[in-house]
C-alpha positions, 0 to 999 in steps of 0.5 A, spaced: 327 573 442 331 567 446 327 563 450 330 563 457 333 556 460 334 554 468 339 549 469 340 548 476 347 545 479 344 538 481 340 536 475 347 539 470 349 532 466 345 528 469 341 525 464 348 522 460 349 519 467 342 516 468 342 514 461 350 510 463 348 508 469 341 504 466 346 501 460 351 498 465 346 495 469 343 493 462 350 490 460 351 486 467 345 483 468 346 480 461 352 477 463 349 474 470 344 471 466 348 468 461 354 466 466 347 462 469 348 466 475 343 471 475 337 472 480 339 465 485 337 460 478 342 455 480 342 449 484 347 444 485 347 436 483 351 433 488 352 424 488 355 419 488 357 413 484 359 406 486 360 399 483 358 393 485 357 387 485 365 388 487 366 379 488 362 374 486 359 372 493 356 376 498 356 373 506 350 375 510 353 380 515 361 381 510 362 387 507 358 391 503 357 389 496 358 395 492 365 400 492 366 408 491 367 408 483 370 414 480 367 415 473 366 420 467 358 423 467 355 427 462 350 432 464 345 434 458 338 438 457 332 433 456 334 435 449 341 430 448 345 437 449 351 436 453 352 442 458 357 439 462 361 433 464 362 431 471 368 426 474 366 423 481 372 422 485 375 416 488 371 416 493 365 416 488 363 423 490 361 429 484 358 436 485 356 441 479 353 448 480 348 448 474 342 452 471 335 450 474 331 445 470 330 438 467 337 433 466 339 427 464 346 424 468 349 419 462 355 415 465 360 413 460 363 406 460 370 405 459 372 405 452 371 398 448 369 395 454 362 392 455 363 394 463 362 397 468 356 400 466 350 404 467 344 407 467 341 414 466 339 417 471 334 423 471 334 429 475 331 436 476 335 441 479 332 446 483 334 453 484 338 455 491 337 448 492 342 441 493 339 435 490 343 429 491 342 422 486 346 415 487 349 413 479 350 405 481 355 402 475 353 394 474 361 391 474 358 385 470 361 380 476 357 374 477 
């Protein structure tokens, strides 16, 4: 005796469809995720970089002592890996969209010169937020 099946006309093929539907979002949430994009987890680290002192002497009320520098940054994990490398413009400024998390910014010196130089500089960027640092490079004039 053959067992009787009911199969209606809106649930015919809809598990195959189901199940293809489940394994596309799958695939797309996996490709977010590993672009950094997934579910608002970046942030933007924005600056600017300048050098100073620009001339031996400063005079009370002359220009400021410092310049817009346009310099080459590394961005790394606390861990020492590099995730990215920034440039500032010559206007100093620099911006990178980047995982929320814990940096280091470690700007690079001009190859075989002692200056200009500067510090690293941590930072913490916050997810959906801009966070703003000031990279100061020392020109060595005194």
């Amino acid at each position: 005796m053959e067992k009787a099946r009911v199969v209606s006309k809106n649930t015919a093929g809809s598990l195959p469809r189901v199940l293809m539907l489940v394994a596309v979002t799958i695939v797309a949430a996996a490709l977010l995720a590993a672009c950094g994009v997934a579910g608002g987890q970046t942030g933007i680290l924005e600056g600017k970089v300048t050098l100073g002192p620009v001339s031996p002497v400063q005079q009370v009320g002359g220009p400021p002592g410092t310049r817009p520098y346009a310099a080459t940054l590394d961005v790394e994990t606390l861990g020492g890996d590099v995730v990215a490398v920034v440039k500032s413009g010559s206007d100093g400024a620099f911006s990178a969209r980047l995982k929320a998390g814990s940096y280091r910014l470690v700007p690079r010196a001009p190859e075989g010169r002692p200056f200009p130089r500067a510090a690293p500089l941590s930072a913490t960027v916050l997810a959906d937020r801009t966070v703003k640092v000031t990279i100061a490079y020392d020109s060595g004039i005194r």
